[in-house]
PyMOL Python script that loads the backbone (N, CA, C, O; Angstrom):
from pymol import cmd

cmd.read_pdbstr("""\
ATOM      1  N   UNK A   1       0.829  -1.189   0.000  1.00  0.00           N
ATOM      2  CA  UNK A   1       0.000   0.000   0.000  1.00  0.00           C
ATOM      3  C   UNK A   1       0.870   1.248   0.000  1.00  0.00           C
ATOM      4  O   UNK A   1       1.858   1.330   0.728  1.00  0.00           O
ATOM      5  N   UNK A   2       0.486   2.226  -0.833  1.00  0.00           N
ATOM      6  CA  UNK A   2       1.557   3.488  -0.575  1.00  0.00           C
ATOM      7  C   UNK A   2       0.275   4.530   0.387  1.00  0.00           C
ATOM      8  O   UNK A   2       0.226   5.759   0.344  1.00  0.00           O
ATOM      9  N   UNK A   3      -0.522   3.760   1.078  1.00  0.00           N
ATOM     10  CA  UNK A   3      -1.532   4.858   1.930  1.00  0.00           C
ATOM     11  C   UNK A   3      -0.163   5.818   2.973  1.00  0.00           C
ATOM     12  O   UNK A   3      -0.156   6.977   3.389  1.00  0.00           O
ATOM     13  N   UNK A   4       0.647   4.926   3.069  1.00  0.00           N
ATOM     14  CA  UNK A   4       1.582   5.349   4.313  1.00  0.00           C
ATOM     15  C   UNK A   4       2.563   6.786   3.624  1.00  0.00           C
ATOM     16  O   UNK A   4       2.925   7.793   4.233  1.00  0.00           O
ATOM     17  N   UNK A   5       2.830   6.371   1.982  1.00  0.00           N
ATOM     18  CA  UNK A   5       3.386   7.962   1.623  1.00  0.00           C
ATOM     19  C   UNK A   5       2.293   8.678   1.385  1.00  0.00           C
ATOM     20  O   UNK A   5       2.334   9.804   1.881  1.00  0.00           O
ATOM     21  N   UNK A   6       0.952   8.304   0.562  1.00  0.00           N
ATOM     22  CA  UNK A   6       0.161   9.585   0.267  1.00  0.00           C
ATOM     23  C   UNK A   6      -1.590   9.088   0.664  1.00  0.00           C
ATOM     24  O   UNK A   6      -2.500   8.502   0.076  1.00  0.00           O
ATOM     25  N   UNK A   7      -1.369   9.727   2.011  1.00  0.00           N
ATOM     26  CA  UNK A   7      -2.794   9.375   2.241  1.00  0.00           C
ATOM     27  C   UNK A   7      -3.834   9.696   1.887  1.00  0.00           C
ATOM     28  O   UNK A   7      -4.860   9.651   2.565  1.00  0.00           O
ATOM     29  N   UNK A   8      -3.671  10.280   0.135  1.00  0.00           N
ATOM     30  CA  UNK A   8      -5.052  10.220  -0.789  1.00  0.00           C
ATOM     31  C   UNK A   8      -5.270   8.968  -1.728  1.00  0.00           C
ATOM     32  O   UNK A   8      -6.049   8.819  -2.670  1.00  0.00           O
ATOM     33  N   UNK A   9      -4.133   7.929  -1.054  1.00  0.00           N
ATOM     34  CA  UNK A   9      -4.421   7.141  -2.338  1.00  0.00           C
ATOM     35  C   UNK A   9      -5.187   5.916  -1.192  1.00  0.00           C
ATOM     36  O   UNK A   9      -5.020   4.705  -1.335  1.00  0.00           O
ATOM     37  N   UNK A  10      -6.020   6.530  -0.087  1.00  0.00           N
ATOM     38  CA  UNK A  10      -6.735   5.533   0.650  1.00  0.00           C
ATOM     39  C   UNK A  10      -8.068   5.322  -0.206  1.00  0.00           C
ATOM     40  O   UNK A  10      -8.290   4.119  -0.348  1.00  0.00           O
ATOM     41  N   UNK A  11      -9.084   6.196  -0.858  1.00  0.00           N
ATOM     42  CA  UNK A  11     -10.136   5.895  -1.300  1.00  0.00           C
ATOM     43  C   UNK A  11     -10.236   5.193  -2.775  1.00  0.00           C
ATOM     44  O   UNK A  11     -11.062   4.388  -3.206  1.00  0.00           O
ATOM     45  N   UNK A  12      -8.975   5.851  -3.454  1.00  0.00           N
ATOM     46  CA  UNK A  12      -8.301   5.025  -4.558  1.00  0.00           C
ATOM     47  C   UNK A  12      -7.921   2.856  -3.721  1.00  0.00           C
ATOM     48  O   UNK A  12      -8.392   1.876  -4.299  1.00  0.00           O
ATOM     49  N   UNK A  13      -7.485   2.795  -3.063  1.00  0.00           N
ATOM     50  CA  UNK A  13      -7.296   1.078  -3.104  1.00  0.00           C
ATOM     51  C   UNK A  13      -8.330   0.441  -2.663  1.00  0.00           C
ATOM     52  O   UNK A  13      -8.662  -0.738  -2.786  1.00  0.00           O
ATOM     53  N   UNK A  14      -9.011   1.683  -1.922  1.00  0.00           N
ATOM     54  CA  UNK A  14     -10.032   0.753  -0.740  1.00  0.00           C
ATOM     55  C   UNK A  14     -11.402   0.577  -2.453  1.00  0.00           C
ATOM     56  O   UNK A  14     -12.274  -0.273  -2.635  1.00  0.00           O
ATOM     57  N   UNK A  15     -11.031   1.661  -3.263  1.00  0.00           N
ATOM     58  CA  UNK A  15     -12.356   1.552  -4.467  1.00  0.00           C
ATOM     59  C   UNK A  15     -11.342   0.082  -5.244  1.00  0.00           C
ATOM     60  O   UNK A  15     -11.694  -1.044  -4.894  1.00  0.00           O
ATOM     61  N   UNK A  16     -10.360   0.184  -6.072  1.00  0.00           N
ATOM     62  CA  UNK A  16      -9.755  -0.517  -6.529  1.00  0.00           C
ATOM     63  C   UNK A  16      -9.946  -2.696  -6.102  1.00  0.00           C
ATOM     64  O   UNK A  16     -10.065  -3.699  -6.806  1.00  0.00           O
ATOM     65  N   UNK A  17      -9.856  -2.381  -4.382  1.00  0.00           N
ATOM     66  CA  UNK A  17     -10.180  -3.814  -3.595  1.00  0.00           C
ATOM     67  C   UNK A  17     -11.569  -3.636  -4.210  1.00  0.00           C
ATOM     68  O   UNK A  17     -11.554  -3.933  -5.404  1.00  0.00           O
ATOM     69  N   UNK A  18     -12.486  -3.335  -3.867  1.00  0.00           N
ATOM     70  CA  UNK A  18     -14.050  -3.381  -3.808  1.00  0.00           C
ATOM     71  C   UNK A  18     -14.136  -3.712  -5.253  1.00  0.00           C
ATOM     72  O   UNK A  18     -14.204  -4.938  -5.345  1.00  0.00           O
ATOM     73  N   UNK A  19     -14.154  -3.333  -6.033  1.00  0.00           N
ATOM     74  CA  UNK A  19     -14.237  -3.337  -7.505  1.00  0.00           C
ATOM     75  C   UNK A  19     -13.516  -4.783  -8.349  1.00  0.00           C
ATOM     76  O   UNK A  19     -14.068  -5.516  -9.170  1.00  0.00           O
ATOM     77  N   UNK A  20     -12.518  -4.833  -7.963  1.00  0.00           N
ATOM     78  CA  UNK A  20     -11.631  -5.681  -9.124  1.00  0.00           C
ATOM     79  C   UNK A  20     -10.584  -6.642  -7.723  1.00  0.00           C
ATOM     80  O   UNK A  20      -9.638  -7.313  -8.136  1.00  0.00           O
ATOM     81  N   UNK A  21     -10.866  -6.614  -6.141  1.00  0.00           N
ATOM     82  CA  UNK A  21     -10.707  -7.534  -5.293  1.00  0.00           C
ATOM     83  C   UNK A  21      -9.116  -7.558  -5.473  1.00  0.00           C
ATOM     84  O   UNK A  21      -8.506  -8.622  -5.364  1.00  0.00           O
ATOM     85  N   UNK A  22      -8.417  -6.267  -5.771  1.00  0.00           N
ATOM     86  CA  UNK A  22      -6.668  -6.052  -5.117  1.00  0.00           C
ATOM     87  C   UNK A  22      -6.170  -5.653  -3.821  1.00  0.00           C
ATOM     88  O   UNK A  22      -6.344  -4.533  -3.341  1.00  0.00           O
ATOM     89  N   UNK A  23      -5.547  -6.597  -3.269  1.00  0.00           N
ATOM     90  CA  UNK A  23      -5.271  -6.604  -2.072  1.00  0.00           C
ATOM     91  C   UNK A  23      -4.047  -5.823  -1.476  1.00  0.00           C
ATOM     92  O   UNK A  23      -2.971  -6.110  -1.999  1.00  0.00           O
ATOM     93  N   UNK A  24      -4.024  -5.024  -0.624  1.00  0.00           N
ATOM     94  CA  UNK A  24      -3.255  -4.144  -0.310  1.00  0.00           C
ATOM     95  C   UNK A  24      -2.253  -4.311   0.893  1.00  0.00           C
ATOM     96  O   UNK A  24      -2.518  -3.418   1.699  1.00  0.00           O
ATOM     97  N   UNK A  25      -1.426  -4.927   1.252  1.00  0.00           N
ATOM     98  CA  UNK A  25      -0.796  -5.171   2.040  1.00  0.00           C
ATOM     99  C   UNK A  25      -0.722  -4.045   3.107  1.00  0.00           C
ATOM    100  O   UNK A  25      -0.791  -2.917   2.619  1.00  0.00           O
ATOM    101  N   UNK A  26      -0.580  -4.112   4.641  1.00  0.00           N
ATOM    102  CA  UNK A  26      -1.017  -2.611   5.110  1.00  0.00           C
ATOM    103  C   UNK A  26      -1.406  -1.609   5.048  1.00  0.00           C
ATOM    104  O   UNK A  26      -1.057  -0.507   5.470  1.00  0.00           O
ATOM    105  N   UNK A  27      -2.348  -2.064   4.371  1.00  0.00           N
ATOM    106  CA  UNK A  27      -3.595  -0.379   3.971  1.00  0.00           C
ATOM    107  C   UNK A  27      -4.124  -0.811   5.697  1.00  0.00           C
ATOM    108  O   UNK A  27      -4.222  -1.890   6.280  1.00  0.00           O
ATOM    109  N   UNK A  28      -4.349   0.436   6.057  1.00  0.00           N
ATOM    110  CA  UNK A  28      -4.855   0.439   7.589  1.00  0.00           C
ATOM    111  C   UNK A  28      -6.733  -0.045   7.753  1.00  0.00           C
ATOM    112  O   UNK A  28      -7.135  -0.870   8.574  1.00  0.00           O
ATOM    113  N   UNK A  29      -7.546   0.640   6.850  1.00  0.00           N
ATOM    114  CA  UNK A  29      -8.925  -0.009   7.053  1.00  0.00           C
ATOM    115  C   UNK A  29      -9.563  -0.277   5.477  1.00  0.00           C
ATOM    116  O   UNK A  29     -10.505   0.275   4.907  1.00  0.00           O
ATOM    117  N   UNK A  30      -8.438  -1.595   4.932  1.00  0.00           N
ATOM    118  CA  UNK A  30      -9.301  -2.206   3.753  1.00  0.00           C
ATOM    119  C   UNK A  30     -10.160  -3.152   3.823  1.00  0.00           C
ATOM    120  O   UNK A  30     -10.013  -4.303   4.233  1.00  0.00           O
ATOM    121  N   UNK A  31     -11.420  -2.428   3.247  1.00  0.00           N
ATOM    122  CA  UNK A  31     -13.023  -3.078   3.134  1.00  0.00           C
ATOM    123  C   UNK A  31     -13.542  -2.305   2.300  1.00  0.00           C
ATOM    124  O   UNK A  31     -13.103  -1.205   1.964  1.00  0.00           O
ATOM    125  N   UNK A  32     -14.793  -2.994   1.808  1.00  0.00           N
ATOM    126  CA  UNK A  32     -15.560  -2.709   0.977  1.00  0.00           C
ATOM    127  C   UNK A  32     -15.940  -1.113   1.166  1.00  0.00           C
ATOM    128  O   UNK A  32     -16.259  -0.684   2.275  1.00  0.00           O
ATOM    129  N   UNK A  33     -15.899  -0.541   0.375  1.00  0.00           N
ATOM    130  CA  UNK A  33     -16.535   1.014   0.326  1.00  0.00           C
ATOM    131  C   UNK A  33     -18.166   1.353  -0.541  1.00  0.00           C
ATOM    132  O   UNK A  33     -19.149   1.991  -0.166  1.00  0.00           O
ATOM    133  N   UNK A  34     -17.872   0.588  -1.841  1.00  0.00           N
ATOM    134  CA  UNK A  34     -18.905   1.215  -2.413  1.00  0.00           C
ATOM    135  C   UNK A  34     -20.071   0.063  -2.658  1.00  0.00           C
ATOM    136  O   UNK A  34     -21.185   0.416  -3.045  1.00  0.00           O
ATOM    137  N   UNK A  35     -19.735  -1.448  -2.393  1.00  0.00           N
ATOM    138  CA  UNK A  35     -20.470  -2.390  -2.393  1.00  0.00           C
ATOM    139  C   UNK A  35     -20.994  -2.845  -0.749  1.00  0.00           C
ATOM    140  O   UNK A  35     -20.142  -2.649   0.117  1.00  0.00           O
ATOM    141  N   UNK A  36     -22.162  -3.358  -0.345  1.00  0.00           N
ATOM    142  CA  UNK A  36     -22.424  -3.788   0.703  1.00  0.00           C
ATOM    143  C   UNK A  36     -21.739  -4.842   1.322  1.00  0.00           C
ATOM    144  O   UNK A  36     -21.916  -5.964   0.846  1.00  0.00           O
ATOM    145  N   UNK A  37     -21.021  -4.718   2.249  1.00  0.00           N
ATOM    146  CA  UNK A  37     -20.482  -6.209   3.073  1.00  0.00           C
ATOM    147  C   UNK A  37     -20.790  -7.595   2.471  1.00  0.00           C
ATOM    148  O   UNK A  37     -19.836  -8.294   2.129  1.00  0.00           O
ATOM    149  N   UNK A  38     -22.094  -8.060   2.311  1.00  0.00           N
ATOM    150  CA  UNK A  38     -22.706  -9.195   2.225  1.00  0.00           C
ATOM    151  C   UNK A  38     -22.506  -8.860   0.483  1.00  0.00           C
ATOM    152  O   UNK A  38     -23.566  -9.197  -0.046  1.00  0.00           O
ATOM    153  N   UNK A  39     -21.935  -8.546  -0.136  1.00  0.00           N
ATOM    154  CA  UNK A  39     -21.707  -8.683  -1.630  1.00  0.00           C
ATOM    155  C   UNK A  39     -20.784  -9.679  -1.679  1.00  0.00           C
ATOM    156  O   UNK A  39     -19.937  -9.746  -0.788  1.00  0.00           O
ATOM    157  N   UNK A  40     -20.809 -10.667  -2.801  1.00  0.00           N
ATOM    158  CA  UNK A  40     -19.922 -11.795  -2.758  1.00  0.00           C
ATOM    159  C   UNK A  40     -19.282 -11.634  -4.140  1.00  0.00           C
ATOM    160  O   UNK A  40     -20.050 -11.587  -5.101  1.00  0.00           O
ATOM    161  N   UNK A  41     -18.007 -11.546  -4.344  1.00  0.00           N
ATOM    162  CA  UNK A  41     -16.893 -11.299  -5.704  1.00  0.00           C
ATOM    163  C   UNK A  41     -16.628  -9.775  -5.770  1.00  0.00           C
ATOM    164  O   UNK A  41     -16.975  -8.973  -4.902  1.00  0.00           O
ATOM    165  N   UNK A  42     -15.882  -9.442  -7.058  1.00  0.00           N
ATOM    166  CA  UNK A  42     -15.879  -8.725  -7.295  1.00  0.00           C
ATOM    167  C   UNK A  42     -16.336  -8.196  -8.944  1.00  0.00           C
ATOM    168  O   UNK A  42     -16.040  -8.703 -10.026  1.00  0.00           O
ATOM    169  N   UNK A  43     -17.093  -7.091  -8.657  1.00  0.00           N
ATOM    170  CA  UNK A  43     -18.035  -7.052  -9.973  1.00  0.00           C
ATOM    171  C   UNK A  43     -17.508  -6.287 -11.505  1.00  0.00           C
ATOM    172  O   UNK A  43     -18.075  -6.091 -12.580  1.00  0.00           O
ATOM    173  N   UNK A  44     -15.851  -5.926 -10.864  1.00  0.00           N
ATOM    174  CA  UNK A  44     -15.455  -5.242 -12.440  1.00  0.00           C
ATOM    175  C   UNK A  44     -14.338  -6.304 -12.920  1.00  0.00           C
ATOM    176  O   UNK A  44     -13.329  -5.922 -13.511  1.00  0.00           O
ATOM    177  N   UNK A  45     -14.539  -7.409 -12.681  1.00  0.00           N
ATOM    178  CA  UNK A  45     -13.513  -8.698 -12.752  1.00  0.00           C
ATOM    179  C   UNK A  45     -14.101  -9.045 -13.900  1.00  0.00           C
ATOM    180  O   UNK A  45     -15.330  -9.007 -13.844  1.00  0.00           O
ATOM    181  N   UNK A  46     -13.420  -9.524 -15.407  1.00  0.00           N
ATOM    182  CA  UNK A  46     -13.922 -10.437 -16.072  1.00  0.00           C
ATOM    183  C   UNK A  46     -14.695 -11.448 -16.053  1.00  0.00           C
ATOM    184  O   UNK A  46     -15.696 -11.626 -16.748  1.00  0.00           O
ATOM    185  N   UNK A  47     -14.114 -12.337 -15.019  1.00  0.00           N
ATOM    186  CA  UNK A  47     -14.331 -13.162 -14.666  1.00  0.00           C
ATOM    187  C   UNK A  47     -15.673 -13.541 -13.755  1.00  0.00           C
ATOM    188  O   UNK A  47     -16.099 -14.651 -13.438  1.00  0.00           O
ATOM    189  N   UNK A  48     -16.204 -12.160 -13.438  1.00  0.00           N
ATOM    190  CA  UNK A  48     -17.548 -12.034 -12.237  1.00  0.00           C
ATOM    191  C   UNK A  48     -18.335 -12.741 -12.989  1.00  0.00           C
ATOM    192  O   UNK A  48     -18.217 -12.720 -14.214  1.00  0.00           O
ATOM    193  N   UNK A  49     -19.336 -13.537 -12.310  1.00  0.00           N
ATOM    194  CA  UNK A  49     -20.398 -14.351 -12.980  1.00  0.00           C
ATOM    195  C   UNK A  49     -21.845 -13.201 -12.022  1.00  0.00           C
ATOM    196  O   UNK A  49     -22.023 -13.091 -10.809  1.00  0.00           O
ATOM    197  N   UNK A  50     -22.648 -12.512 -13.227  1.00  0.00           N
ATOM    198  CA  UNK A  50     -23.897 -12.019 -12.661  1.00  0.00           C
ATOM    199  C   UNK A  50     -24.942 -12.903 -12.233  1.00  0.00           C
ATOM    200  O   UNK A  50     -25.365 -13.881 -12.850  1.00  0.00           O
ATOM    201  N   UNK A  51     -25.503 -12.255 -10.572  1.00  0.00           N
ATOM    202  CA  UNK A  51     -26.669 -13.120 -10.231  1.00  0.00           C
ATOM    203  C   UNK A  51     -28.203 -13.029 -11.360  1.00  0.00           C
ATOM    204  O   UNK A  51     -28.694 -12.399 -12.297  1.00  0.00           O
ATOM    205  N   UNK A  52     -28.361 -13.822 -10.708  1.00  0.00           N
ATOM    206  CA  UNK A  52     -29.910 -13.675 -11.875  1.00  0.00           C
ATOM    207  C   UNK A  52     -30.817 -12.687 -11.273  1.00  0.00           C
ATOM    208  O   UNK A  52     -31.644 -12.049 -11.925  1.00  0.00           O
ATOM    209  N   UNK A  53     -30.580 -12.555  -9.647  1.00  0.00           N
ATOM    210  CA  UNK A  53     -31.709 -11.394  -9.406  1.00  0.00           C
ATOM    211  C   UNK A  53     -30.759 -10.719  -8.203  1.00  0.00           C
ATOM    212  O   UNK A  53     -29.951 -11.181  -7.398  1.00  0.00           O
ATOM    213  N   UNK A  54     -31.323  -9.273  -8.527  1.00  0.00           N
ATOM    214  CA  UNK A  54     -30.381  -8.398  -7.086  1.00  0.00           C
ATOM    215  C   UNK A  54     -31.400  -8.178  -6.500  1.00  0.00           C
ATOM    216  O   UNK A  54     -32.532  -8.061  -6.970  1.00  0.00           O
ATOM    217  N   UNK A  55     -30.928  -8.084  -5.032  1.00  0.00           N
ATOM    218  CA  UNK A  55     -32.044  -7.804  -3.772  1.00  0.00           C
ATOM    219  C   UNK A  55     -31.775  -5.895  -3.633  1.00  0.00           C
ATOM    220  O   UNK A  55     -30.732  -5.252  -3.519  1.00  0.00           O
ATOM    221  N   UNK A  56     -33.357  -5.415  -3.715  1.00  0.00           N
ATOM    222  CA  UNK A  56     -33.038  -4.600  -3.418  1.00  0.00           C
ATOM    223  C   UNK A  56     -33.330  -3.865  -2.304  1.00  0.00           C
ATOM    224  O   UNK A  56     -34.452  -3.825  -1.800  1.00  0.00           O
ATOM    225  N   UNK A  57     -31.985  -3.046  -1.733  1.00  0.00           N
ATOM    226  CA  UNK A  57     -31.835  -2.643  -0.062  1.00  0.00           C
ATOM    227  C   UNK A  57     -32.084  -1.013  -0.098  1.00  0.00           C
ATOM    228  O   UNK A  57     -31.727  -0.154  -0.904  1.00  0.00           O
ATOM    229  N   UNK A  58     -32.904  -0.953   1.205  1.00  0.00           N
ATOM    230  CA  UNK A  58     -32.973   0.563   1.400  1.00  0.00           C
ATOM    231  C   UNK A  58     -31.916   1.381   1.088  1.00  0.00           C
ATOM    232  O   UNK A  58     -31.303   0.756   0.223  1.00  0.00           O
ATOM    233  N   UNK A  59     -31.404   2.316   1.273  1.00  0.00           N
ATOM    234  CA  UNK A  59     -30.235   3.766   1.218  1.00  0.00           C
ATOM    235  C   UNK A  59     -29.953   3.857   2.884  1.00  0.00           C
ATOM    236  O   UNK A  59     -30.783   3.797   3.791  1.00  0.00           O
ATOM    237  N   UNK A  60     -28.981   3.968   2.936  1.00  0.00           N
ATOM    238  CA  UNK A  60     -28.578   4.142   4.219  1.00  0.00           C
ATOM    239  C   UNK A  60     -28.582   5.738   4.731  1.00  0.00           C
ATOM    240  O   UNK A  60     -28.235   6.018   5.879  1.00  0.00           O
TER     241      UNK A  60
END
""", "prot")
cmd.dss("prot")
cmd.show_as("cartoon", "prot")
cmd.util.cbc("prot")
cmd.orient("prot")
């Protein structure tokens, strides 16, 4: 993680993990940002297989 030289590139890895599931070696709080917890894969992966139906959740 370079969060430790430039701590703008925290919303950049923590989007990057969430998105395409790159893992950041000491990033201090990497987790999901823009997908819900209970989301399973990652959805800008080639490889993502789409569900057949999304549940849909209130707005927080």
């Amino acid at each position: 993680s370079v969060f430790w030289v430039w701590r703008s590139a925290d919303f950049q890895e923590r989007e990057s993990y969430d998105m395409l599931g790159i893992s950041y070696d000491n990033h201090p709080r990497l987790k999901r940002i823009l997908m819900p917890e209970s989301w399973i894969g990652w959805p800008l992966r080639k490889d993502y297989i789409t569900p057949n139906f999304y549940e849909i959740q209130d707005a927080h």
